[in-house]
PLY file of the C-alpha trace (Angstrom):
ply
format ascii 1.0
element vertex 172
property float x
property float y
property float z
element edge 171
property int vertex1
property int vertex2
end_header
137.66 117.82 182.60
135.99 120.24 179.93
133.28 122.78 180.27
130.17 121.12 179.20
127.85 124.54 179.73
128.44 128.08 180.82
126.85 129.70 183.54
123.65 131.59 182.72
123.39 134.93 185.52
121.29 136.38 183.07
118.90 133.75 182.98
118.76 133.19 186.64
118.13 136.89 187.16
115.01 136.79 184.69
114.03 134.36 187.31
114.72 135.87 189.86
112.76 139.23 188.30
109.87 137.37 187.59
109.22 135.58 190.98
109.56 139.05 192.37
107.14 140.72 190.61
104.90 137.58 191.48
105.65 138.44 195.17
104.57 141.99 194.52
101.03 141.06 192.89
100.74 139.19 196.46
102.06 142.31 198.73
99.47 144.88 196.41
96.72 141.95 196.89
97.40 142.25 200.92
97.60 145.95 201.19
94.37 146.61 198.92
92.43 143.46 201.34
93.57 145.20 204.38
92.32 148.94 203.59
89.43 147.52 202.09
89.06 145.81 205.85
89.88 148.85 207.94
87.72 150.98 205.50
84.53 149.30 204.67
81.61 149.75 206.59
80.48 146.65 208.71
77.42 144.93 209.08
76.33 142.76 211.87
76.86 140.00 209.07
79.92 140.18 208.81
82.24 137.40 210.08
84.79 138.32 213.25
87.26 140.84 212.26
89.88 138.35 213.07
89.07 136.01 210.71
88.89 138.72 208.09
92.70 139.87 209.05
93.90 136.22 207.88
93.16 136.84 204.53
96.27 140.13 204.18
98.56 138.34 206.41
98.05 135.36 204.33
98.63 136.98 201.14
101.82 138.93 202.90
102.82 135.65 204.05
102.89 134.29 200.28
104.31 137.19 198.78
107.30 137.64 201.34
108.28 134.05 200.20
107.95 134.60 197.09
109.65 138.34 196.43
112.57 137.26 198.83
112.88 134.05 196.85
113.35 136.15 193.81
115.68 138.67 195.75
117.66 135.89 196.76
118.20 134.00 193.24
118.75 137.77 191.35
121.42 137.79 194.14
122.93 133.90 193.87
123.27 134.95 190.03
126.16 136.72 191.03
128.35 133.63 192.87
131.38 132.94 191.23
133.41 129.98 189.60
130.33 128.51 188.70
130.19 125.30 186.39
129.43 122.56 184.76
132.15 120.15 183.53
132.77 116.55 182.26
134.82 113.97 181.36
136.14 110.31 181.22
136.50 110.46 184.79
133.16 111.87 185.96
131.03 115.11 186.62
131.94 118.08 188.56
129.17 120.49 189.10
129.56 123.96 190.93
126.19 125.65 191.13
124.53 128.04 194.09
121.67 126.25 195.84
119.25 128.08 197.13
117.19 127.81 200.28
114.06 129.46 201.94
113.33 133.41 201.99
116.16 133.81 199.46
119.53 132.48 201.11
121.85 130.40 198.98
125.11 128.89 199.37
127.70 127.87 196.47
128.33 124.18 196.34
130.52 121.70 194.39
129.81 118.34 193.62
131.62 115.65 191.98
130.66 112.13 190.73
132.52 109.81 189.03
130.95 107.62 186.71
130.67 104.74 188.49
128.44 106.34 191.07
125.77 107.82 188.27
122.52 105.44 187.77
121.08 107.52 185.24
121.14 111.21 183.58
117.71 112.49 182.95
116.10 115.21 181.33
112.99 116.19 183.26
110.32 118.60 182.41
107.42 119.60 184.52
104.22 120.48 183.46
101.20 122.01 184.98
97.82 121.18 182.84
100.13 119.55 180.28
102.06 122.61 179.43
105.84 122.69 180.37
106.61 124.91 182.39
110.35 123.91 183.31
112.79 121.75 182.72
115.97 120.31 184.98
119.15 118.13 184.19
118.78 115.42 187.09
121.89 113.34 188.25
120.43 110.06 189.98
123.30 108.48 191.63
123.63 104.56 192.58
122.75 105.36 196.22
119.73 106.66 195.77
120.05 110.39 195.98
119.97 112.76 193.10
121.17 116.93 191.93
118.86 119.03 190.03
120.07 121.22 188.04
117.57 123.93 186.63
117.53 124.78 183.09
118.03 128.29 183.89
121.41 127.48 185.90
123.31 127.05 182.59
123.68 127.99 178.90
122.62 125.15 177.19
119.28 123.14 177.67
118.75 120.48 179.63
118.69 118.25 176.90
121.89 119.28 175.27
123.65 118.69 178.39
122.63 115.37 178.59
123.52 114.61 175.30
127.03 116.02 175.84
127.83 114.06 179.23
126.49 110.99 177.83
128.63 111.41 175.43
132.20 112.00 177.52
130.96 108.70 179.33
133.40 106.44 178.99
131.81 103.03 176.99
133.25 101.05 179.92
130.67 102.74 182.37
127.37 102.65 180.30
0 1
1 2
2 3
3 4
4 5
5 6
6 7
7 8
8 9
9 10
10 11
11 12
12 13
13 14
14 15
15 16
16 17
17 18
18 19
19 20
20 21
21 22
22 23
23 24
24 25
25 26
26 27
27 28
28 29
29 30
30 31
31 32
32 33
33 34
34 35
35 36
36 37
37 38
38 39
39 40
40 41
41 42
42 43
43 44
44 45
45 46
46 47
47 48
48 49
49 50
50 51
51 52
52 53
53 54
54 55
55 56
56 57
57 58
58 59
59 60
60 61
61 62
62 63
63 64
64 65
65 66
66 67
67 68
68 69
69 70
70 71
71 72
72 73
73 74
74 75
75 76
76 77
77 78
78 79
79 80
80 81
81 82
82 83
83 84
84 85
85 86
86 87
87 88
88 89
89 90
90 91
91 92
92 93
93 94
94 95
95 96
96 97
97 98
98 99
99 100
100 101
101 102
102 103
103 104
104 105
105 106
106 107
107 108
108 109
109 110
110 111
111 112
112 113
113 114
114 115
115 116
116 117
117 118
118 119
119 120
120 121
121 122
122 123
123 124
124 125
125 126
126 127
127 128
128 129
129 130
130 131
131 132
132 133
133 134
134 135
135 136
136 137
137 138
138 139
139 140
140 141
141 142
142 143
143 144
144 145
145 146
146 147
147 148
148 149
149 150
150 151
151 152
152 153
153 154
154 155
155 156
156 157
157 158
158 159
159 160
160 161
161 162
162 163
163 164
164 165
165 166
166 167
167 168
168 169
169 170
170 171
């Protein structure tokens, strides 16, 4: 098997950096909604002071996830013998995937070509703008790996276009 794309810990970092500062914007949003809450005068207007607490540990909730998530890929960036190869005989694929509140583990998967349905390039968008794009592996069985574009070197696309072509013309 050859090395179809190398793996990207820069890119995955940049990630990782920008889903913690998105984390952070949450964590500032708490801490300014719970001094404005301890601080303010109140009125007999006002709703329970219960109620009002759900709004910082809401936003803490949200921005916990979402700064540990970040922590947690800046860290998986760093797993070793990462990669993405191909050949006549299949796909092997060795990337870190990554769970809740930032823990990952490092896993390998092989297919052979006879157990891939399809290789497809998605891209999500939000309002019609992309916003990212994946390499995903459906397999005959019904299951399927997602890759993320900021896993590996090359885009999404290119890597499609590169296993489809080490597919052997018996298996298309």
């Amino acid at each position: 098997m050859q090395d179809v794309a190398t793996y990207a810990p820069i890119r995955i970092i940049l990630t990782g950096l920008w889903r913690v500062m998105f984390g952070g914007v949450f964590l500032l949003l708490a801490a300014v909604t719970a001094y404005a809450m301890l601080h303010a005068p109140r009125s007999s207007a006002d709703p329970p002071l219960w109620l009002i607490a759900l709004i910082p540990v809401f936003f803490s909730l949200v921005g916990a996830a979402a700064a540990s998530s970040g922590i947690g890929r800046m860290v998986s960036a760093f797993a070793r013998n990462c990669y993405l190869r191909g050949g006549p005989e299949g796909v092997a694929v060795r990337i870190p995937v990554r769970g809740w509140f930032g823990r990952f583990r490092v896993m390998t998967f092989y297919f052979g070509w006879h157990e891939i349905d399809k290789l497809i390039e998605v891209t999500h968008r939000i309002n019609g703008i992309p916003t990212n794009h994946e390499l995903r592996i459906r397999l005959r069985n019904g299951q399927r790996l997602d890759i993320e574009r900021c896993c590996f070197s090359l885009s999404s696309a290119v890597i499609q276009s590169v296993l489809l072509g080490l597919q052997p013309s018996a298996a298309r």
